[in-house]
N, C-alpha and C positions, 0 to 999 in steps of 0.2 A: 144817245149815241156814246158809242166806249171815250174813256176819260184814260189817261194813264198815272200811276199811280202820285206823280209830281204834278200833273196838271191838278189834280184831286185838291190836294195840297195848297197849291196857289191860288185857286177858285176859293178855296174856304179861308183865307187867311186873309187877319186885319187888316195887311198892308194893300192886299188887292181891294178890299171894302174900302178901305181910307182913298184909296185913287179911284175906285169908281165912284163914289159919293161926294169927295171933293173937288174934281174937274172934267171926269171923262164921262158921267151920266148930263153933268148939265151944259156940257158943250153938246152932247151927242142930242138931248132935247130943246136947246135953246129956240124960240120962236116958232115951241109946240105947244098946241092947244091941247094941254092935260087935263084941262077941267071936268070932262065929261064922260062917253063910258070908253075907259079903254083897255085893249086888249094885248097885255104880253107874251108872246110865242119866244119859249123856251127859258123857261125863267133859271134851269139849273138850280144851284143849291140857294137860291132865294137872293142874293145882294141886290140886285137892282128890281126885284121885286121891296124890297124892305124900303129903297130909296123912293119908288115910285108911290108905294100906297097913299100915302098922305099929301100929294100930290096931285091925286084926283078923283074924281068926281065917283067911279064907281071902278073898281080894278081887276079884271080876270086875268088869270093866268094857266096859259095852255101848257104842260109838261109833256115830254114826250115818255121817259125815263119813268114806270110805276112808283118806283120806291121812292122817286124824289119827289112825285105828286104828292105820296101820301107823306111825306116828314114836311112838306110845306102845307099841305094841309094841314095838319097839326100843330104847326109853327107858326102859319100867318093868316090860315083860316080865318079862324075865330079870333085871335089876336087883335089883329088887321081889318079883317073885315074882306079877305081880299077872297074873290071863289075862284078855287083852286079845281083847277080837269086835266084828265088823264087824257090825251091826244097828239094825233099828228098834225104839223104845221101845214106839211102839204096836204092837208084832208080835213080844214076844219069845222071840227060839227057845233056851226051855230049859223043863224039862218044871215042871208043876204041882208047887208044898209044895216049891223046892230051894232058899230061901235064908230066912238068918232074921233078914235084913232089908235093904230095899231102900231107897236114896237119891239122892235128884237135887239137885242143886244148882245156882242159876241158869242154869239152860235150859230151864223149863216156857216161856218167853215165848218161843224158840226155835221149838217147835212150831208148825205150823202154821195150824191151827183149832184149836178150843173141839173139835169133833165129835175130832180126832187126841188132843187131850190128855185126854181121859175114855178114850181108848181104852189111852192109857199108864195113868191109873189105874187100871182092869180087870185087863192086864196084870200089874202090880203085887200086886194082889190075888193075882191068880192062884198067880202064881211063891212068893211069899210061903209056908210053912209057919203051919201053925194057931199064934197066938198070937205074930206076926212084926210086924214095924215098918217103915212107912214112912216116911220122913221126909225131909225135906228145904228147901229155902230158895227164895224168889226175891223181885226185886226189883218194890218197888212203882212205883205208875207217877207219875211225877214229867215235867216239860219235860224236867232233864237227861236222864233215862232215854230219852224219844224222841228227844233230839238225839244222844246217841248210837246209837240205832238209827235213826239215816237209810239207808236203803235196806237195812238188815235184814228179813229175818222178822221179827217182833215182835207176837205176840200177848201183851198183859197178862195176867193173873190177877190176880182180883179176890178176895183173901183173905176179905171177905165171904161170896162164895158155894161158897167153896171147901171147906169142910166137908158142902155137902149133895152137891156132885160125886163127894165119897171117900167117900162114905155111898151113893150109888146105883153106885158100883164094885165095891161089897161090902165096903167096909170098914167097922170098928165105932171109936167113940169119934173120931173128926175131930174136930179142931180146929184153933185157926192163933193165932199170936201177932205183935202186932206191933213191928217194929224201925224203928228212925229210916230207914235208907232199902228194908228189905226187910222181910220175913214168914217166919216159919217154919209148919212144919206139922209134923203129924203122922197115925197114922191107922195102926189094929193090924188084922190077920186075926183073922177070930172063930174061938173056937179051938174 
């Protein structure tokens, strides 16, 4: 999904690595079972792919963006260990019940419609194993958040309604908590 050329910038810089890695990746998983095989939709230029890898048990990561599948391919492939695919979240090609737990991390608002991102929670559902976790972060909607997404995609998510969305996905127990500039979620397959 288009980036602009300051969002570019902030996504690849220390100091957004330093804040996702030291509080906003491990509030946003805290009381998630990483241990085993899980699936991240939308990894962007790799940070919270880097923080996850070692972290668990077996780690894919779904891109949507070619170019950035293949430079993390490259980067954290083989590195890491982590397998790296070319795809859409709303369309994921991996079969039903294979991972036992799925995460996004700021790029629900990336998505292009309300109708595309209920399609990634379906998905989710899907892929998900009975008694699997979804979970994930993104950020609330503030000026600075649209002044940086000037000429972005940028659909919000309104963490309000966003537990009846992961409730008609098929997921059981949604919920969402909030943080000073974003929300976490959550949201289990019924088992």
């Amino acid at each position: 999904m288009p980036m602009n050329a300051l969002h570019r910038r902030i996504c690849r810089s220390d100091s957004w690595a330093d804040r996702m890695h030291g509080t906003t990746l491990p509030w946003a998983t805290r009381d998630v079972d990483l241990g085993g095989e899980v699936l991240e939709i939308g990894p962007g230029y790799g940070v919270t792919t880097r923080w996850l890898a070692p972290r668990t048990g077996a780690l894919t990561a779904l891109e949507a963006d070619p170019a950035m599948a293949a430079d993390l391919r490259e980067g954290l492939g083989g590195p890491l260990g982590v397998d790296i695919r070319h795809g859409d979240g709303a369309a994921l090609p991996f079969p039903d019940a294979g991972f036992d737990a799925v995460v996004c991390f700021t790029m629900l608002h990336h998505v292009p419609t309300p109708a595309e991102q209920d399609r990634l929670f379906a998905e989710a559902a899907r892929v998900l194993r009975p008694g699997g976790t979804f979970a994930g972060i993104d950020t609330r909607l503030s000026l600075r958040f649209r002044v940086i997404h000037i000429g972005d995609t940028m659909t919000a998510v309104d963490p309000d309604r966003l537990p009846a969305r992961l409730a008609a996905a098929g997921l059981a127990d949604p919920g969402t908590e909030l943080g000073a500039r974003s929300f976490r979620f959550r949201a289990v397959r019924p088992s």
